[in-house]
C-alpha positions as CSV (number, residue, x, y, z in Angstrom):
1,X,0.0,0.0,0.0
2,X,1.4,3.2,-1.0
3,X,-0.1,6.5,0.7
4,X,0.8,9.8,-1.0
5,X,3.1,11.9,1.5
6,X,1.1,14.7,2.0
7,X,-1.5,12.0,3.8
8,X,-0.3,12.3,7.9
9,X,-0.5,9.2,9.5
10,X,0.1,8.6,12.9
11,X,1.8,5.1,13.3
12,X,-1.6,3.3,14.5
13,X,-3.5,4.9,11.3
14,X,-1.1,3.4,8.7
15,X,-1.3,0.3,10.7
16,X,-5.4,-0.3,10.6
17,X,-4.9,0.7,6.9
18,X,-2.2,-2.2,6.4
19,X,-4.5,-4.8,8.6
20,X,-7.6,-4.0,6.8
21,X,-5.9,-4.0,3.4
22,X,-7.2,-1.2,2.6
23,X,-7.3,-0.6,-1.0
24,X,-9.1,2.9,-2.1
25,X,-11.2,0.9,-5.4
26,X,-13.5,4.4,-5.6
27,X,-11.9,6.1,-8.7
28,X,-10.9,10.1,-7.8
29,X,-13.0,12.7,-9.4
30,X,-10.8,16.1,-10.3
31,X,-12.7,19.1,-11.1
32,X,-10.8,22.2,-13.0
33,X,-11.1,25.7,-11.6
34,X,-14.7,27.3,-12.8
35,X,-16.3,23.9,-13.3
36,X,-19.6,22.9,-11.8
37,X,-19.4,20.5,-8.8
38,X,-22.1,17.8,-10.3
39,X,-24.1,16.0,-7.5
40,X,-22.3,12.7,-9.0
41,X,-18.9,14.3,-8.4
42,X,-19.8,15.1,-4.7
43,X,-21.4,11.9,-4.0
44,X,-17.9,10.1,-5.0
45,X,-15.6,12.3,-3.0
46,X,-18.4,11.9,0.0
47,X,-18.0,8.3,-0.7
48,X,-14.3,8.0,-0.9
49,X,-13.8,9.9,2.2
50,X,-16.3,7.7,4.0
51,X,-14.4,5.1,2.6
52,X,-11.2,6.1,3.6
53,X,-12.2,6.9,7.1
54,X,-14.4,3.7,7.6
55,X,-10.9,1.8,6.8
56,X,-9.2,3.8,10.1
57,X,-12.3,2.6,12.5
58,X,-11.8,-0.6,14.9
59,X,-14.1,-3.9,14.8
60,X,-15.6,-2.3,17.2
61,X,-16.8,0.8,16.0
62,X,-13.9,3.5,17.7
63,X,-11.3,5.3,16.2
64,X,-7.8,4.7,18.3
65,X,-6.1,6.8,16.9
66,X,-5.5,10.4,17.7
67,X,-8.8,12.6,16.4
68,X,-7.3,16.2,16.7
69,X,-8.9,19.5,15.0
70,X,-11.6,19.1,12.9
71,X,-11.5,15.5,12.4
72,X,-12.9,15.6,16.1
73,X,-16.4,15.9,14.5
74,X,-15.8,13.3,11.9
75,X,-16.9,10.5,13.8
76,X,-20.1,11.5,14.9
77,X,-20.5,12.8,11.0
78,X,-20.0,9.2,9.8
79,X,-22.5,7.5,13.0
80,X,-25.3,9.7,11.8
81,X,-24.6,9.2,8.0
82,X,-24.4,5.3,8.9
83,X,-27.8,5.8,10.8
84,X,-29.5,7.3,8.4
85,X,-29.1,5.1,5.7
């Protein structure tokens, strides 16, 4: 698994990645300066992210690893969006 080195990972991120072989299989969606964000675009990027972040979670359903700044309100983001659907 290569992770692009602008991605900070604590020690215990990169290993949850490694022991749930995570593999991102959502393709990336680039949009150029002045286009319009489709719904489809932000759907994928939502869903890539999700992705991404549902890969860092334990069995049983916690993040161990270190939640600083805004990513403190990422988890309870992804619970509701989990609930809701």
């Amino acid at each position: 698994m290569v992770l692009p080195e602008w991605l900070n990972l604590t020690t215990t991120e990169r290993q949850f990645l490694r022991e749930n072989n995570f593999k991102q299989t959502i393709p990336q969606v680039k949009a150029e300066d002045g286009e319009e964000i489709t719904y489809e675009t932000a759907t994928t990027t939502l869903r890539r992210a999700v992705h991404f972040f549902a890969a860092l979670q334990a069995s049983d359903g916690h993040w161990p690893a270190e939640n600083a700044g805004p990513l403190f309100f990422l988890p309870p983001l992804v619970s509701l969006l989990n609930c809701n659907y």
